[in-house]
C-alpha positions as a printed NumPy array, in Angstrom:
array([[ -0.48 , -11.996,  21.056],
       [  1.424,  -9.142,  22.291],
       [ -0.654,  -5.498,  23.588],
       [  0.707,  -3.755,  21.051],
       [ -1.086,  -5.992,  18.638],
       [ -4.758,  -5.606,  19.948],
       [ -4.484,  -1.371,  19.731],
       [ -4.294,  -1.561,  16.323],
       [ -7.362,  -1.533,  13.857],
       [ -5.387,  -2.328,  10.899],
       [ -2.563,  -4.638,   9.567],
       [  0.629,  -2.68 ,   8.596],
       [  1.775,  -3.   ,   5.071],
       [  5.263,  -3.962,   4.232],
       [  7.314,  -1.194,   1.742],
       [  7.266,  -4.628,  -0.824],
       [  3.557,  -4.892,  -0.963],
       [  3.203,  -1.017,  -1.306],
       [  5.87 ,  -1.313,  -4.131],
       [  3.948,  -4.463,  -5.61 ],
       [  0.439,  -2.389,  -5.272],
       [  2.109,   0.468,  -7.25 ],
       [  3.706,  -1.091,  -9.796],
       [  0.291,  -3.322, -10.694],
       [ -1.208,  -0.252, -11.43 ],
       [  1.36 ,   1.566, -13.547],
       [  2.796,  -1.482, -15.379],
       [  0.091,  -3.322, -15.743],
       [ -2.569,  -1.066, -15.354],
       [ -4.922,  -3.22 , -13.217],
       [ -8.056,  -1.625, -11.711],
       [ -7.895,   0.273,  -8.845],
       [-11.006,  -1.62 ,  -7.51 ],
       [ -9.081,  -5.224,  -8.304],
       [ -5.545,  -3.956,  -6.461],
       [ -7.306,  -2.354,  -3.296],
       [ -9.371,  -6.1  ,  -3.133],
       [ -6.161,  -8.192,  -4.064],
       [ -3.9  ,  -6.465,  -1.093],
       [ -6.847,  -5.868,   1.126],
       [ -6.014,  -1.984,   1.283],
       [ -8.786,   0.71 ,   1.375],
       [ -8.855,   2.881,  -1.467],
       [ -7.637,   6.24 ,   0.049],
       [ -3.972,   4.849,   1.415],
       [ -3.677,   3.137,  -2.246],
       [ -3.883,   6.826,  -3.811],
       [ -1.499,   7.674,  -1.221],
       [  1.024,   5.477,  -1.919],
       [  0.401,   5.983,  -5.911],
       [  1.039,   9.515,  -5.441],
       [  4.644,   9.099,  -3.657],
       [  5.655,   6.571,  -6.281],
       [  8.086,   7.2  ,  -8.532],
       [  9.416,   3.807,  -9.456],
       [ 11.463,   3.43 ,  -6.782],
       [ 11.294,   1.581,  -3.192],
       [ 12.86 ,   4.546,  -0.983],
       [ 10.161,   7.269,  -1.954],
       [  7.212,   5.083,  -1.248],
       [  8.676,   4.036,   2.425],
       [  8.022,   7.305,   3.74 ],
       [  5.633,   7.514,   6.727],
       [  1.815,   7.645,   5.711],
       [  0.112,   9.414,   8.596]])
């Protein structure tokens, strides 16, 4: 387990789960409640992320601070 692993208090999400995340809710219009539990995300970073997307996989990697 490396230092820079036990600093952290949370798991960093890939750009292809954001994409997945995003695309469950527009295309298939899942629940927010049912994505957040599904990809183990809280609910604020989710709306983040929704709000950059456009359908696309270079808008949503932008940084999330």
């Amino acid at each position: 387990m490396s230092i820079l692993a036990l600093e952290r208090n949370y798991i960093p999400i890939d750009i292809e789960t954001r994409l997945h995340a995003c695309l469950r809710r527009t295309v298939s219009e899942w629940l927010i409640r049912k994505i957040t539990s599904f990809y183990h995300i809280k609910r604020s970073s989710f709306y983040r992320w929704l709000k950059r997307f456009d359908g696309t996989k270079q808008i949503i990697s932008g940084s999330f601070t």
